[in-house]
C-alpha positions in Angstrom: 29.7 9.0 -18.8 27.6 7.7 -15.6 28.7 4.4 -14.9 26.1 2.0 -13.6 25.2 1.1 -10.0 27.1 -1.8 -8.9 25.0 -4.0 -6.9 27.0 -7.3 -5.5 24.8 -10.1 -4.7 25.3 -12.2 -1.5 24.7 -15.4 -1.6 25.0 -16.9 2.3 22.5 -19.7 3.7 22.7 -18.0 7.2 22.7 -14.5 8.8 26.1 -15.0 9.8 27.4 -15.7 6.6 25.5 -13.0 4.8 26.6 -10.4 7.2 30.4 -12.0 6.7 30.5 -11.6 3.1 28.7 -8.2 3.2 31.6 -7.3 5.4 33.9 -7.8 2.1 31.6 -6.4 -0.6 31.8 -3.1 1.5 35.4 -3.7 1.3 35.2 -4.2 -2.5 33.6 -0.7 -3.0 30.1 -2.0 -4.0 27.8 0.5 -3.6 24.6 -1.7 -3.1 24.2 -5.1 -1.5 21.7 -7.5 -2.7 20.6 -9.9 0.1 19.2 -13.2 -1.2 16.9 -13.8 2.0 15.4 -16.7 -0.3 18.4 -18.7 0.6 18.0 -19.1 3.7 15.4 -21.1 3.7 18.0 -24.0 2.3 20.9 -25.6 4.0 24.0 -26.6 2.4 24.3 -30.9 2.6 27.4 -32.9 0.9 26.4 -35.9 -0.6 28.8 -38.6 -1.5 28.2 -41.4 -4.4 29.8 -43.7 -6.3 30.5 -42.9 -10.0 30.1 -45.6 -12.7 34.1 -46.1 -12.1 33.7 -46.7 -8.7 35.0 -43.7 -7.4 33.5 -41.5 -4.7 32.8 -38.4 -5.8 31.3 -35.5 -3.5 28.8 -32.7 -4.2 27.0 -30.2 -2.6 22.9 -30.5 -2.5 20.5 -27.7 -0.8 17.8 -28.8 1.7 14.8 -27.1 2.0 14.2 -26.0 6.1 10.8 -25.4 7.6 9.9 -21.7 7.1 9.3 -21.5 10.5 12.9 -22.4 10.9 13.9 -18.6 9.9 12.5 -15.6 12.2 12.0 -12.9 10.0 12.0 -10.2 11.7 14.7 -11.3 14.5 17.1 -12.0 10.6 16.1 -8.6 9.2 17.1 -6.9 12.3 20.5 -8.4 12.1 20.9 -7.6 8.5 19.9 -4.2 9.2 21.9 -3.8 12.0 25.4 -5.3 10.5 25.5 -3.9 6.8 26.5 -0.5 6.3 25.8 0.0 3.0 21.9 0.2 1.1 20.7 -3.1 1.0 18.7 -4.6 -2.2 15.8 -6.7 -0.2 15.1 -9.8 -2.4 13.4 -12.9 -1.9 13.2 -15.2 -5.0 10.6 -17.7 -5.8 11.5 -20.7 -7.6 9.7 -20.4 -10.5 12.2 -17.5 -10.7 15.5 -19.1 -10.0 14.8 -18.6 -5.9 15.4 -20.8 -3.2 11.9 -19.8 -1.5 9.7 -22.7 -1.0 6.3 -22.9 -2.7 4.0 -20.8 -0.7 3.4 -17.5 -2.6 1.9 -16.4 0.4 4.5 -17.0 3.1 6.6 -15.2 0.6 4.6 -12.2 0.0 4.2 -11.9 3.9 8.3 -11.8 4.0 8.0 -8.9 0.9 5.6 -6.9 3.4 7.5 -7.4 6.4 10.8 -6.3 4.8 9.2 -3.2 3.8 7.7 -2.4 7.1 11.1 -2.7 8.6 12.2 0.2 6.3 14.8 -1.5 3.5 15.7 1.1 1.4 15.6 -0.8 -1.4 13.5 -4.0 -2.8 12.8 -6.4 -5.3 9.2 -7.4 -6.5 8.6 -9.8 -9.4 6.8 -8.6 -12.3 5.3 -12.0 -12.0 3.3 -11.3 -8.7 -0.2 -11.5 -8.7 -1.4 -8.5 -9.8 -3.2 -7.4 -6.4 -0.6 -8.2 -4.2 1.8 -7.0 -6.3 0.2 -3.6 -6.3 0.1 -3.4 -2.6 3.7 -4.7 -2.3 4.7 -1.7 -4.8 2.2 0.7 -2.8 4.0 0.3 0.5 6.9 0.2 -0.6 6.7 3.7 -2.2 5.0 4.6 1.0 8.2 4.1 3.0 10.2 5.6 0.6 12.2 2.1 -0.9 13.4 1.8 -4.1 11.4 -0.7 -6.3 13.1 -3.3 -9.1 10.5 -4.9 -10.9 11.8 -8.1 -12.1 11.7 -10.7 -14.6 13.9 -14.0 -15.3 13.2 -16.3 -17.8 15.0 -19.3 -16.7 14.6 -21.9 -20.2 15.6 -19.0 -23.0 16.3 -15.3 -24.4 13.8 -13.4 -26.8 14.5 -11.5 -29.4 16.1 -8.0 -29.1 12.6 -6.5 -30.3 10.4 -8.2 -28.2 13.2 -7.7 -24.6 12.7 -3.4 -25.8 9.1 -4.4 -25.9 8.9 -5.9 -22.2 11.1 -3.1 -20.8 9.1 -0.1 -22.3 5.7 -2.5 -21.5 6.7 -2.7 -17.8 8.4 0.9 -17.4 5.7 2.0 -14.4 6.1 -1.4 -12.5 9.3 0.0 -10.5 12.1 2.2 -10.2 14.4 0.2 -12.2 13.3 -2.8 -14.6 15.4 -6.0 -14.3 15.1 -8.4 -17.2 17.1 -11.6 -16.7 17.5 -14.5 -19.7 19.0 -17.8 -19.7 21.2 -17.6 -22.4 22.2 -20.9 -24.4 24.7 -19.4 -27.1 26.3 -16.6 -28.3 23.8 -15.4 -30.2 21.1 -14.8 -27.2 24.0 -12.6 -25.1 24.1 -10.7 -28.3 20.5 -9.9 -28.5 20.0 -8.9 -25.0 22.9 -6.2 -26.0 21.4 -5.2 -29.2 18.4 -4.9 -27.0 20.5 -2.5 -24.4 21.8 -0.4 -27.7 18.2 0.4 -28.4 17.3 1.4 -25.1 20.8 3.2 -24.4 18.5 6.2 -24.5 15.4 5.5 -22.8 14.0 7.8 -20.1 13.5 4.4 -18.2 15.9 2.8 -15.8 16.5 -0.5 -16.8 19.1 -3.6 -16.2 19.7 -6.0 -18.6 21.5 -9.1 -18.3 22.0 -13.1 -18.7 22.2 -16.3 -17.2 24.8 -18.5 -19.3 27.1 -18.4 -22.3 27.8 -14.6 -22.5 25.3 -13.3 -20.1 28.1 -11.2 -18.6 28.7 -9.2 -21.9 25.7 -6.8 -21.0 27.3 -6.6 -17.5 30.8 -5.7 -18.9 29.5 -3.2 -21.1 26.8 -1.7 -18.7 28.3 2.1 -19.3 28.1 1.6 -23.1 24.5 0.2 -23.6 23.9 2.3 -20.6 23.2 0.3 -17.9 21.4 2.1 -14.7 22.6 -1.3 -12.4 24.8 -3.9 -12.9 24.7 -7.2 -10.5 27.9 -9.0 -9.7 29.0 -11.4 -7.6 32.1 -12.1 -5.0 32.9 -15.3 -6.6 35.9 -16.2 -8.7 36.8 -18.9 -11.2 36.1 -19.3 -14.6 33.0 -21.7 -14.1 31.4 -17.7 -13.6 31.7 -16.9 -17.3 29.3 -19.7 -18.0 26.8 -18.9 -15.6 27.2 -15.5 -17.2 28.8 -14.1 -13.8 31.4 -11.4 -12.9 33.6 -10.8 -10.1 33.1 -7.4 -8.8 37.0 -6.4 -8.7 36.9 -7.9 -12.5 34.1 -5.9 -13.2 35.8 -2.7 -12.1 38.9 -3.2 -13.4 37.3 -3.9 -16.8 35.3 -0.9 -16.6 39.0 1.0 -15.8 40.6 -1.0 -18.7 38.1 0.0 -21.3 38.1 3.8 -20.7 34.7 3.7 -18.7 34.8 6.0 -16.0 32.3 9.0 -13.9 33.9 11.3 -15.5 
């Protein structure tokens, strides 16, 4: 059985901390590395208010920075220059779940810049106006990247029927199809694996997954539904099971524990 592509997702809010924590996803044996450039257009700020009791209490807010504030090309540079292993080029909007600020523009400019450094891989919404996405998707095939045409639906999850029907639907939009649903219950993490059982053998790559209760059941069982990627994370706790997260080391040694191997 082929196991999936393990991708770990970094999450920093500066070069330096991207390239530090890509330093120990190498070390954790992922074999891609998703950089969220979105984030760094946001800085981490603790705020501090009372609670109806009285009581301080202390929390962590994101402030947006001028995108002037990050240079590009000087970042990708770095990036390129400090991570060893392929790197999965992303830059979210926020009608996506991204930190990017709202100028579809300034973002698609970051897109085409990315690929002209020569990223080996790269993610372009599904959602991108058709035009621009077209030449995002062009150029990138021109310099040889690997394409994942995305989708997340941040307020639900579909039916099992109609997540086949978006995959097979969007099968020429990129290398692999990412489809990404906020799942409330049970029940929705169930039909985004029925929905990975029907597609188990489809000539398209695909990865399926969710945000919430039980959006890391598709993750777990990537090799059975067969799974061509599977995103995880370098966090720990259990707040990640809710958020429908997995720890990369968990991953693998859940994978180990339940027979799954390359073999």
């Amino acid at each position: 059985m082929a196991l999936p592509l393990v991708c770990i997702v970094l999450g920093g809010n500066t070069v330096q901390e991207v390239l530090k924590q890509a330093e120990q996803a190498t070390a954790e044996g992922g074999e891609l590395i998703e950089v969220r450039f979105d984030k760094l257009y946001v800085e981490p700020v603790n705020v501090t208010v009372q609670n109806v009791d009285g009581v301080d209490e202390t929390s962590t807010e994101y402030v947006a920075r001028e995108i002037s504030a990050v240079k590009v090309d000087e970042a990708i540079k770095q990036l390129k220059k400090g991570i060893d292993k392929p790197v999965l080029f992303t830059c979210r909007s926020k009608s996506e779940g991204g930190q990017f600020p709202d100028d579809e523009e300034a973002r698609i400019g970051v897109l085409e810049q990315a690929i002209v450094s020569g990223v080996s891989w790269i993610d372009i919404e599904i959602g991108i106006e058709p035009k621009a996405r077209a030449s995002l998707v062009a150029a990138a095939k021109e310099s040889g990247a690997t394409v994942v045409a995305s989708y997340h639906d941040l307020e639900s999850t579909p039916s099992p029927e109609e997540i086949v029907e978006q995959c097979e639907a969007n099968s020429d939009a990129g290398d692999i199809i990412k489809l990404c649903y906020h799942t409330r219950h049970h029940d929705d993490a169930l039909s985004i694996f029925e929905a990975g059982w029907k597609l188990r053998n489809s000539s398209n790559s695909y990865s399926l997954m969710g945000q919430g209760i039980g959006g890391d059941w598709p993750r777990l069982h990537g090799p059975l539904i067969g799974q061509n990627m599977v995103f995880t994370t370098l966090g720990r706790g259990f707040s990640l099971a809710d958020k429908g997260l997995i720890n990369v080391r968990d991953l693998m040694i859940a994978w180990e524990m339940l027979g799954h191997s390359s073999e």
